[in-house]
C-alpha positions in Angstrom: 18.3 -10.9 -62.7 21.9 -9.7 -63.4 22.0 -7.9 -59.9 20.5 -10.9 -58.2 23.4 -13.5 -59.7 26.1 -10.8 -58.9 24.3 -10.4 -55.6 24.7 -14.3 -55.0 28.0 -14.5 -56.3 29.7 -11.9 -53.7 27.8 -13.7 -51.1 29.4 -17.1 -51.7 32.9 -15.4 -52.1 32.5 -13.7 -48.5 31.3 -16.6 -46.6 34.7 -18.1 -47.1 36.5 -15.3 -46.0 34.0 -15.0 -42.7 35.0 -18.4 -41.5 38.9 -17.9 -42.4 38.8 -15.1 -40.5 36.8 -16.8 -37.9 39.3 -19.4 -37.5 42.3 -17.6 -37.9 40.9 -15.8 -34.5 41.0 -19.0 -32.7 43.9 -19.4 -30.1 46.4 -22.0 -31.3 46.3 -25.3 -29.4 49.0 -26.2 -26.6 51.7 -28.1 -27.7 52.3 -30.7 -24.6 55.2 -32.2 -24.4 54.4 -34.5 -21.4 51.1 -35.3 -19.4 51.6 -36.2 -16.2 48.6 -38.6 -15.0 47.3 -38.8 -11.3 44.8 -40.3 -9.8 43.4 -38.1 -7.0 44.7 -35.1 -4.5 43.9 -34.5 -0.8 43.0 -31.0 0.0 44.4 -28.6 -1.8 46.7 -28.7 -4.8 49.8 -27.1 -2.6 50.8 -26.7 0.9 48.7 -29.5 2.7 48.6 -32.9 2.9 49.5 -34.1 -0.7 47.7 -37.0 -3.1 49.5 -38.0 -6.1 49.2 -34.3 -7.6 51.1 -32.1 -5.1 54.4 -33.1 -5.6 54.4 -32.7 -9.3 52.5 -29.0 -8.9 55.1 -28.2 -6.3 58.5 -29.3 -7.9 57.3 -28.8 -11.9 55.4 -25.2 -11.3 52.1 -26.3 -12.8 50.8 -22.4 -11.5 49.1 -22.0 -14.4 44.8 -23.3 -13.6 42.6 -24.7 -16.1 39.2 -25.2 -15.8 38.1 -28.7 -17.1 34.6 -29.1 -17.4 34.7 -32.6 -18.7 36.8 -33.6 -15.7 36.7 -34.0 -12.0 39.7 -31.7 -11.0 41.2 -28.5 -12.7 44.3 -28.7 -14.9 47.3 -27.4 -14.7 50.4 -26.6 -16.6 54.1 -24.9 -16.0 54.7 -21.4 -17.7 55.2 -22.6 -21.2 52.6 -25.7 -21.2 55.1 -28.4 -21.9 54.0 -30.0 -19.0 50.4 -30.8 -18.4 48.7 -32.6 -14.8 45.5 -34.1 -15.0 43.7 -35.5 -11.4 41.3 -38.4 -13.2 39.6 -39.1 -10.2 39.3 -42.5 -8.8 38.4 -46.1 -10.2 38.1 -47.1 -13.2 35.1 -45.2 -15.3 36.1 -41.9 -14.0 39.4 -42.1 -15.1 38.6 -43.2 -18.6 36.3 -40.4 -19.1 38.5 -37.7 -17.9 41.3 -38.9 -20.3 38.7 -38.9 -23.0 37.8 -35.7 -22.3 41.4 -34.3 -22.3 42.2 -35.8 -25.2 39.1 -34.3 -27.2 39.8 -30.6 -26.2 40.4 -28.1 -28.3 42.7 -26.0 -26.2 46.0 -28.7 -26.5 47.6 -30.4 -29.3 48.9 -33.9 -27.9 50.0 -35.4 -30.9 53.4 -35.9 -30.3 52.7 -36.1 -25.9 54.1 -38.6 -23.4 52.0 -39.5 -21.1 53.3 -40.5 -17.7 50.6 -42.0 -15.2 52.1 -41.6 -11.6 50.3 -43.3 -9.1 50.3 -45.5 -5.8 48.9 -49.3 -5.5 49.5 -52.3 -3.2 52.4 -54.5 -4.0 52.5 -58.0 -3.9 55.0 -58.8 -0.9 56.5 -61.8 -3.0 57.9 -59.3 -5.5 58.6 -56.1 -3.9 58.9 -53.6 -0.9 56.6 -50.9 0.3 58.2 -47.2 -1.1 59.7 -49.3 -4.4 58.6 -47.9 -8.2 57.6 -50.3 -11.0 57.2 -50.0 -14.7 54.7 -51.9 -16.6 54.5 -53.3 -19.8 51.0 -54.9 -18.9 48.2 -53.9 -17.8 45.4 -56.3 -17.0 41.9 -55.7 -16.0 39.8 -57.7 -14.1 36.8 -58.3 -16.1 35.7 -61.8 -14.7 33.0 -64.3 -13.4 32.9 -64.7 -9.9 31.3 -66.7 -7.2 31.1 -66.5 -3.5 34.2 -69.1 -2.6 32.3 -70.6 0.0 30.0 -72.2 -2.9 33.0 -72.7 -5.4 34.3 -76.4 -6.1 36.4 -77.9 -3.5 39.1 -78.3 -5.6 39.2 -74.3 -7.2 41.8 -72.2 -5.1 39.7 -69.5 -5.3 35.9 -68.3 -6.8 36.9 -66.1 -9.5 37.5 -67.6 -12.9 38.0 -65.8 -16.3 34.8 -65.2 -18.7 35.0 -67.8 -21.3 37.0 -70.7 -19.1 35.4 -73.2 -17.2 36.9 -73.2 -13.8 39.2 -71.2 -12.1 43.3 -70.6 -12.8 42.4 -71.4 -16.6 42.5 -69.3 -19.8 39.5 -68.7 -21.5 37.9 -70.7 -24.3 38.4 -68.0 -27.3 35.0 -69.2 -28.4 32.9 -68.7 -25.4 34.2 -65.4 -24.5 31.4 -62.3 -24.4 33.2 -60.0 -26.6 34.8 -58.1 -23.4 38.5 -58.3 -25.1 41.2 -56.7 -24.7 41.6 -57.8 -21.0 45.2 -57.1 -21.4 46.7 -53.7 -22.5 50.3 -54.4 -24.0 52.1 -51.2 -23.6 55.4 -50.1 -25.5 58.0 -52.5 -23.7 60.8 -50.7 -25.5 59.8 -47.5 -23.7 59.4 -49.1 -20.8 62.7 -50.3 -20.8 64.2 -46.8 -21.6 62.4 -45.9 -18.4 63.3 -48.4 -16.5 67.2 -48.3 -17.6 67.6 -44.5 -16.9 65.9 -44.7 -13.2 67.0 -48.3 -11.8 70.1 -46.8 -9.9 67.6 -44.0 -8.5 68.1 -44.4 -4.5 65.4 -44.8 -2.9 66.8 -46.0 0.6 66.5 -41.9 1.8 64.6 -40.9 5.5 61.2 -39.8 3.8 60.8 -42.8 1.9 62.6 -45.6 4.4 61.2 -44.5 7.7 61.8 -46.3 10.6 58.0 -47.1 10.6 57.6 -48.5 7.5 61.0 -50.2 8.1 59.4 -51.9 11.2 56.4 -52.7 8.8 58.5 -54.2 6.2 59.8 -56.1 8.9 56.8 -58.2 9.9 56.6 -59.6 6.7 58.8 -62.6 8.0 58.8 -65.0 5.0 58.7 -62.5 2.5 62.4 -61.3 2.0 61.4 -59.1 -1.3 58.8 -57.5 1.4 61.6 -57.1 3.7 64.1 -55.3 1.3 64.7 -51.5 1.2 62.8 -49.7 -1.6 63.9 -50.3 -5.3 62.4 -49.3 -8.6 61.8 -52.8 -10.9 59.3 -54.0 -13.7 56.4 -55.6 -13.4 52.6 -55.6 -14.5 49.4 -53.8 -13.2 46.4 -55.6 -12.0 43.1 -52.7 -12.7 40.3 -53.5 -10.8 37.6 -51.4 -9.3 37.4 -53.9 -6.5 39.6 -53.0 -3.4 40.6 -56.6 -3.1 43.1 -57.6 -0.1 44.5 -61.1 1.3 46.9 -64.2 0.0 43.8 -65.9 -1.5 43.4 -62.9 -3.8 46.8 -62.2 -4.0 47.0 -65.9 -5.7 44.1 -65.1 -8.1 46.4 -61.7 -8.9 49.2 -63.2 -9.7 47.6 -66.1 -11.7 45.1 -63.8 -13.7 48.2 -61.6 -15.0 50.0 -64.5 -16.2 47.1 -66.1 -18.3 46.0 -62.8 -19.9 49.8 -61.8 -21.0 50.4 -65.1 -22.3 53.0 -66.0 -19.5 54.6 -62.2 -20.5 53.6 -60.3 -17.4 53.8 -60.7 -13.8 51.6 -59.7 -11.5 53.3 -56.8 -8.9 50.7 -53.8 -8.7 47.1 -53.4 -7.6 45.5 -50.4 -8.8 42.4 -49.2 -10.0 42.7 -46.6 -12.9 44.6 -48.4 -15.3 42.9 -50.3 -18.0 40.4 -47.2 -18.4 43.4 -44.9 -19.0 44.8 -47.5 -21.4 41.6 -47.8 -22.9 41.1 -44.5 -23.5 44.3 -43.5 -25.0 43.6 -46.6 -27.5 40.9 -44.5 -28.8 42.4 -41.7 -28.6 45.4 -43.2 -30.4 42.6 -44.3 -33.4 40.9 -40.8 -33.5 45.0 -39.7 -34.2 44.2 -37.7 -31.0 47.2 -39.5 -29.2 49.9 -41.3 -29.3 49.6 -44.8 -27.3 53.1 -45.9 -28.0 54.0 -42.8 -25.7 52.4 -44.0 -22.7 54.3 -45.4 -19.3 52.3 -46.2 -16.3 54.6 -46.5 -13.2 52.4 -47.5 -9.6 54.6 -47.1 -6.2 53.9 -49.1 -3.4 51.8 -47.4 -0.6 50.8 -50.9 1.2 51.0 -54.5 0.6 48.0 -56.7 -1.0 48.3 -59.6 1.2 48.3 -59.5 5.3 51.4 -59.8 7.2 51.9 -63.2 8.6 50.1 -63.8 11.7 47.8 -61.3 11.0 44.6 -61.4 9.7 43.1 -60.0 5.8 40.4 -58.2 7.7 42.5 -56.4 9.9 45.4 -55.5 7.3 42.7 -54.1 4.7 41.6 -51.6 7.3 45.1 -50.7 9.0 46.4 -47.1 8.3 48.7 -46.5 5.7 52.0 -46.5 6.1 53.6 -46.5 3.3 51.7 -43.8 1.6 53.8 -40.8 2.0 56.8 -42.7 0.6 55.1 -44.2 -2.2 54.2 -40.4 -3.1 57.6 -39.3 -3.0 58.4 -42.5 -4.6 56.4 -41.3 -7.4 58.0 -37.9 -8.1 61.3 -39.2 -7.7 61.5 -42.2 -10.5 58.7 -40.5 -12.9 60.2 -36.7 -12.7 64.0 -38.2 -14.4 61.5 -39.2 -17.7 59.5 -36.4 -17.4 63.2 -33.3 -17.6 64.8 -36.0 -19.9 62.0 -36.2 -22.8 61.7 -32.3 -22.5 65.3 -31.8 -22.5 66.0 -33.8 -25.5 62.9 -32.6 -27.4 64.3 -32.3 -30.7 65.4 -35.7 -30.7 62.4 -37.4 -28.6 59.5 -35.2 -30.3 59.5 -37.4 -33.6 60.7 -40.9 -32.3 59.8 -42.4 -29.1 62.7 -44.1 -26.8 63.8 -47.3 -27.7 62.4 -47.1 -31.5 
């Protein structure tokens, strides 16, 4: 019985000492500085036609491939990890998932990361210019109730209307909503700001942006005169949706749908897709003490406009080429790649409080 107990005892005290040693094996986690967020990539990762990952796996290095299982595109880092690209792929479930997914792996600690999503979107022509940069402290998805406009009220400017209100260009009714909050992702405006403040002056006027085609485009929007102006980097919101919406009907409902779900804070000046799934993600993230949601910046370039030129039709702008893309891509890089060498430059001051705290 005595060798039995003794037997037991020495059993409990190595199991312990198994799974120390287990663990101790275990590579230590990446710690990322800054995660820079795209969207999708053309081709391959270098030397071809670029999407919104080339130029940042070009100009930062990110040689170094990891597989991601969980997402739709390998990762990659620079030599010492402090940087870290992600491709989400495309709309708005996708791109929630991958970020999840990153989040959740073992292989990086992103406690104390920034990320920067980096991506392309229509602009509204009444705020800004195809090639300019914007920096969001909204972002507002498009969860709704819709009706063909044909069968709409006379009187409604257009058939979508929030869940919750009962006709359309109104705030919901808190107490006939379905539960679908937040519409409306409030990110850190201070950070913003900071961003904003350190890349305003950033010239974007330069031949691969400001071509003399999309010049000639920016031209026909007669009317318009922030359309008309060269490239500049400004603030202003996100509108997510996973529709591909297009035309001044539309772009009304935009503009109105941002202003009633910030509370008269944001304004409507990006269409994208990916957002409010990022945003939503990284909330959850944030709650699991995975990341750090006060750390995030979204910034969308401007690859086309959301509304037609005048004298031309919704149908045939939606459908047109686009111009604007390769400068919105550069665009990208140019504004969001300042943030990305300042925060790593300044780590010792920027790892433990975020700019603008």
């Amino acid at each position: 019985m005595r060798t039995a107990t003794l037997f037991v005892s020495l059993t409990c005290l190595f199991i312990p000492l198994g799974a120390l040693a287990q663990t101790a094996s275990q590579p230590v986690p990446i710690p990322v500085k800054v995660v820079i967020v795209t969207t999708f990539e053309v081709g391959n990762d270098t030397g071809d036609k670029p999407g919104e990952f080339q130029y940042w796996v070009e100009r930062e290095h990110l040689d170094r491939v990891l597989p991601f299982p969980g997402g739709v595109h390998d990762l990659r880092t620079n030599a010492d990890g402090s940087i870290l690209g992600i491709v989400t792929g495309m709309t708005i479930g996708p791109a929630a998932s991958s970020i999840m997914a990153l989040g959740l792996d073992p292989r990086f600690d992103l406690s104390h990361a920034y990320w920067l999503l980096a991506g392309i979107a229509g602009v509204d022509p009444n705020v800004a210019s195809v090639g300019s940069a914007a920096w969001a402290k909204w972002i507002v998805t498009d969860i709704r109730q819709e009706m063909d406009p044909r069968e709409a009220p006379s009187d409604w400017p257009y058939g979508v209307f929030a869940i919750g209100a009962l006709r359309a260009g109104e705030p919901p009714d808190p107490t006939r909503t379905w539960g679908t909050e937040p519409r409306a992702y409030a990110l850190n405006a201070a950070l913003a700001d900071w961003a904003f403040n350190l890349t305003k002056e950033i010239p974007l006027q330069i031949p691969i942006i400001a071509t003399p085609e999309v010049a000639a485009f920016r031209a026909t929007y007669t009317g318009f005169p922030n359309a008309q102006r060269p490239p500049f980097v400004l603030q202003g919101d996100i509108l997510a949706s996973d529709s591909y919406w297009h035309g001044v009907i539309l772009n009304h409902w935009a503009e109105d749908w941002v202003r009633i779900h910030t509370r008269n804070q944001g304004r409507f000046v990006m269409t994208a897709m990916e957002d409010s799934g990022i945003a939503e993600a990284l909330t959850r993230l944030d709650h699991m003490h995975r990341a750090d949601f006060r750390r995030f910046l979204a910034l969308r370039t401007a690859s086309n406009y959301s509304t037609q030129a005048p004298g031309h039709s919704a149908a045939e702008s939606i459908t047109a080429p686009y111009i604007g893309g390769i400068p919105a891509l550069e665009s990208a890089y140019r504004v969001g790649s300042p943030i990305v060498h300042t925060i790593i430059d300044h780590w010792d001051l920027y790892r433990d409080r975020v700019p603008g705290d």
